[in-house]
C-alpha positions in Angstrom: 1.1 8.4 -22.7 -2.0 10.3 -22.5 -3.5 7.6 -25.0 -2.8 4.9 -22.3 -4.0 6.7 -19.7 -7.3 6.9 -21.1 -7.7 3.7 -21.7 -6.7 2.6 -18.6 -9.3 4.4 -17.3 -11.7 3.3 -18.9 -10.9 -0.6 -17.9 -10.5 0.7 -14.7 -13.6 2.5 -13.4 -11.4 5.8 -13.9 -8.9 5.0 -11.9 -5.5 6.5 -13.2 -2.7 3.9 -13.2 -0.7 5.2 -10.8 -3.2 5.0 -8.5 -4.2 1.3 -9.3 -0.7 0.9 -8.7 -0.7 2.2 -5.4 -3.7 0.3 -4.5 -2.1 -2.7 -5.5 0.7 -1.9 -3.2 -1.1 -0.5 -0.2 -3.2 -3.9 -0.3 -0.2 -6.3 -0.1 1.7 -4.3 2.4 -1.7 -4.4 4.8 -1.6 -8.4 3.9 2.2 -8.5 5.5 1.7 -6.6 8.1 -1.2 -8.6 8.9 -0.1 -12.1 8.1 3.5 -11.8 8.8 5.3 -10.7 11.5 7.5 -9.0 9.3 9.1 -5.6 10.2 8.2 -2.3 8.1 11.7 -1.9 6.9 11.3 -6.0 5.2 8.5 -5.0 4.1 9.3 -2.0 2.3 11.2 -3.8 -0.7 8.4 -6.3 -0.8 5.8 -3.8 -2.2 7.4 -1.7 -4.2 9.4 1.2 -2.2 13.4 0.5 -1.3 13.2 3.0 0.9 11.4 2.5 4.3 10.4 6.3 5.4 9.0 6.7 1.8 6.9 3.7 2.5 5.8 4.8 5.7 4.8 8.6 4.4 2.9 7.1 1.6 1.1 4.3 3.4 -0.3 6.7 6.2 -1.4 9.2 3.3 -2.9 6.2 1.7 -4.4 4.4 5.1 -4.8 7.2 7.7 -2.5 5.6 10.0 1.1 4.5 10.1 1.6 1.0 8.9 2.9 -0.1 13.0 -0.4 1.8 14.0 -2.3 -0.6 11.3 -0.7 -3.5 12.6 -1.0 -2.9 16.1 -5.0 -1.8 15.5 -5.5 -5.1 13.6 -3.9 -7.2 16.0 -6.3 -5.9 18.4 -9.1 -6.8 16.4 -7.8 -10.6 16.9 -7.5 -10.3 20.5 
């Protein structure tokens, strides 16, 4: 494990895996709540986290903001 890690890293400008992973996520769950209308909980599934409340906890510690506070701020920008 620690092998892969490494080199994961080093593809990855030192980015651990787990993390790339929950960039990956983070980035397709901003793209549905700004392209779709979409609720949090149909969302959830879609990126990763069968749980909606996880998905919420881990999205504002990743964003700053709650993923309906991202929406609605977006939206806004639109307006």
């Amino acid at each position: 494990t620690s092998y892969l890690t490494r080199v994961f890293k080093e593809h990855n400008n030192g980015q651990p895996p787990m993390r790339y992973l929950l960039d990956l996520r983070m980035a397709a769950a901003k793209h549905l709540l700004i392209d779709t209308d979409l609720s949090v909980k149909e969302i959830s599934p879609l990126v990763g986290y069968p749980d909606p409340f996880h998905f919420s906890r881990t999205f504002k510690q990743a964003c700053g903001v709650s993923p309906q506070q991202y929406r609605q701020e977006r939206h806004g920008e639109d307006a």
